[in-house]
N, C-alpha and C positions, 0 to 999 in steps of 0.2 A: 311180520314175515321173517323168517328163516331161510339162509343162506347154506345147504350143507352143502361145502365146500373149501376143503384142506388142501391148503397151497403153501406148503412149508419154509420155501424158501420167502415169499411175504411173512407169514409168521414169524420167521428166525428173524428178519430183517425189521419190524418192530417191536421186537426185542432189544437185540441190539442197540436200535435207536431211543429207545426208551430207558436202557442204561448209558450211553453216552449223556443222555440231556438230565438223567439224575439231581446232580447236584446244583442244576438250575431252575430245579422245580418249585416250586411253592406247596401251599398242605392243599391247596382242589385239585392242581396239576397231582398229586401223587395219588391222590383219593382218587380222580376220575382214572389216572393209567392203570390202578389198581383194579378197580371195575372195570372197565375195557378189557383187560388183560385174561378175565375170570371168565367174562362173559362171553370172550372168545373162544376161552379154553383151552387159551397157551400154558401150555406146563415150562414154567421158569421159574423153578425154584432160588435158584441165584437172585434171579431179578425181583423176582416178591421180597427176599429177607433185603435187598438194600432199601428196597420202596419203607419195609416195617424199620428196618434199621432209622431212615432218615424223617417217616412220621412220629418215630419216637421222639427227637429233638423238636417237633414242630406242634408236641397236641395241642399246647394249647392257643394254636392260631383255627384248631377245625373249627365247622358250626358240626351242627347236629346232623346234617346230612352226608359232608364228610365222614364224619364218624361212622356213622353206621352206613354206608358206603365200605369202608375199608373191614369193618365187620364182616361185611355181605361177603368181600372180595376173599377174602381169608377163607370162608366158610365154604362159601361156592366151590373152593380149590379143594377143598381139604387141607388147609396148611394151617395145622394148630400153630402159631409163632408166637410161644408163651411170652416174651418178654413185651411184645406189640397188645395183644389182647390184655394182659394186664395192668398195660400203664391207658391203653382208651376206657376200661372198665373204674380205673380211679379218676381218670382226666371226667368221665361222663357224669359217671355220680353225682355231682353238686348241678348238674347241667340240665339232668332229663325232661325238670319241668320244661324246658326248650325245644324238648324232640317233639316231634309230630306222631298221630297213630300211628302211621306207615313207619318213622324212625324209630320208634320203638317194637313196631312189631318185626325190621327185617333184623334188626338186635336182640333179639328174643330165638328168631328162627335160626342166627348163626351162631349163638349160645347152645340150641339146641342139636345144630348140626355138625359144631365139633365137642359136644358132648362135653360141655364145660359146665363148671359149677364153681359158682360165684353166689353164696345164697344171700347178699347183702342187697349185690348187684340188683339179681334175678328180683328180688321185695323190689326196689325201688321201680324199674319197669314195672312190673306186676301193679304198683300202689298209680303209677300216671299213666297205664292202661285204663286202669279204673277209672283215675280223671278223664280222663276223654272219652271213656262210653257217657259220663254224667252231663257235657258239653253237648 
């Protein structure tokens, strides 16, 4: 079900809330605000790049759902944040045999939605895609 229903001042207000509690976050806390945030379709740019700023210190506590959670979240926005997208693209790399279809395929689709090219990257989903159609 779908809610279309824009109430700005709740918007602004988990916003807000969601940069105060920042730097108490953990890397699911900031994956799942991240997605919430996309999902809802709050445009905060400010609050995306602390969320990318502060999963950048934290990649390598994500699993693979985080990861391509924060993929998804970036992509869904529009908000190419090169310095974020390039350090989960090497953080992943040695990982992907980990991702699941769906982890790799929503990491695939926000590669291809903000029109990024990574063609090491892009082989190695592409190679445990393949594994898991053979599964």
């Amino acid at each position: 079900a779908t809610l279309d229903f824009f109430h700005r001042p709740l918007r602004d207000a988990i916003s807000a809330s969601a940069m105060r509690k920042l730097s108490e976050m953990h890397h699911q806390d900031l994956a799942n605000t991240a997605w919430s945030i996309a999902r809802m379709g709050i445009s905060n740019e400010p609050l995306m790049n602390s969320i990318a700023s502060r999963a950048i210190r934290m990649l390598s506590d994500f699993d693979p759902l985080g990861i391509s959670n924060l993929f998804w979240a970036y992509a869904k926005m529009e908000l190419k944040h090169e310095p974020l997208l390039a350090a989960m693209s090497a953080a992943s790399l040695s990982n992907l045999n980990n991702f699941s279809a769906q982890h790799l395929a929503n990491t695939a689709w926000s590669f291809a939605r903000l029109a990024m090219s990574d063609e090491p990257f892009l082989a190695a989903i592409a190679a445990g895609a393949i594994q898991r159609l053979k599964e």
